[in-house]
C-alpha positions in Angstrom: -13.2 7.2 5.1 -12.2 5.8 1.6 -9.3 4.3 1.0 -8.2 6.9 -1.5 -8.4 9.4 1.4 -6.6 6.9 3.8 -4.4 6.9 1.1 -3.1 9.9 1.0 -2.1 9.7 4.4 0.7 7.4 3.9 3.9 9.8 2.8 2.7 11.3 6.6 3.5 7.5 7.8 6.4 6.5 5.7 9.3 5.7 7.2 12.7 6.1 5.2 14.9 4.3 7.0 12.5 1.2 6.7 12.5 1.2 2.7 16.1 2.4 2.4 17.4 1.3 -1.2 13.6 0.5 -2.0 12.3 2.1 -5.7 9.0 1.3 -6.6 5.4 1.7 -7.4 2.7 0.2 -5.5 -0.8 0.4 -6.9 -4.0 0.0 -5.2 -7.1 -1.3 -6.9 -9.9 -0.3 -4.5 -12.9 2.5 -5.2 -10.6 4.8 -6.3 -7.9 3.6 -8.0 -4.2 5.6 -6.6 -0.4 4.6 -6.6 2.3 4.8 -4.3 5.6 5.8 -5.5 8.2 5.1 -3.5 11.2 6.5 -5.1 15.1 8.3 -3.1 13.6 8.4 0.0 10.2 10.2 -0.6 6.6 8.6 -0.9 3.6 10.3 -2.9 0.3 9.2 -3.5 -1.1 10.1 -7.0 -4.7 9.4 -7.7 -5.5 6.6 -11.1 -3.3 3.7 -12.4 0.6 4.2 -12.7 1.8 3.3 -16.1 3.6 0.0 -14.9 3.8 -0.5 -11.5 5.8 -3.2 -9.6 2.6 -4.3 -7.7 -0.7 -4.2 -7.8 -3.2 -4.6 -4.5 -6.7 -5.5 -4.8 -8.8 -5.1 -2.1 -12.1 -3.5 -0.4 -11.3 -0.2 1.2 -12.3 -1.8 4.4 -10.3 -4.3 4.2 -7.2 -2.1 2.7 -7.5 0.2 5.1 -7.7 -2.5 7.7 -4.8 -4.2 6.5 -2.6 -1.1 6.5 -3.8 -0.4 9.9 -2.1 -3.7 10.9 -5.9 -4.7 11.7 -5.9 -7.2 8.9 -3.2 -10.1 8.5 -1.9 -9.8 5.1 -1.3 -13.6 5.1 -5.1 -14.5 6.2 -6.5 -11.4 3.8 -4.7 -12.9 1.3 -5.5 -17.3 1.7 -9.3 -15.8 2.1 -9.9 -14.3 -1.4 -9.6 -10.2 0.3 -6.8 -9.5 -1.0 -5.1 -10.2 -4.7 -1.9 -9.6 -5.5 -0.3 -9.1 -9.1 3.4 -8.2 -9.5 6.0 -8.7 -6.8 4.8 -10.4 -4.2 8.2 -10.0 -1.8 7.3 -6.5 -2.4 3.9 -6.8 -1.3 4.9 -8.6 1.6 7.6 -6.2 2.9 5.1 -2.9 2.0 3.7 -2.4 4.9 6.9 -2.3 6.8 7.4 1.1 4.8 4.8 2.9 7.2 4.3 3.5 10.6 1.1 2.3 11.2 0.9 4.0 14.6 0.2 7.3 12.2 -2.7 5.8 10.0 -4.7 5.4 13.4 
């Protein structure tokens, strides 16, 4: 699976309650470029590069998909060189808290 397919399984993950009061954009520099918009309550997944986003996530699909999983420490992904991270990095950090990863399995 790439991770623009895995992708565009997150607004079936996200969990509302978890980003309450959360507005952003979230892209992901993998195969196939695709942002997350997180705005009111919703998430959608559009394919390309948002205009400005607040973060932007550089990584292998493996390792993205891993990492979104809950597979891949963000922490170790990150001090080894997998993943890069441009933007808000407290953003970054509470992201995948936005998802249920029970439903990306």
């Amino acid at each position: 699976m790439s991770a623009l397919d895995f992708l565009k399984l997150l607004p079936a993950a996200f969990s509302p309650e978890d980003a309450a009061g959360t507005n952003c954009v979230i892209q992901f520099n993998t195969s196939k470029p695709a942002y997350t918009t997180i705005q009111d309550g919703k998430c959608e997944v559009t394919e390309g590069a948002a205009p400005s986003p607040d973060v932007t996530i550089t990584m292998e699909d493996d390792d993205l998909i891993a990492l979104l999983k809950g597979e891949l420490n963000g922490m170790t992904a990150f001090m080894t060189g997998k993943l890069q991270i441009d933007g808000d990095l407290m953003l970054a950090q509470r992201m995948s808290g936005f998802f249920d990863a029970s439903k990306l399995a």
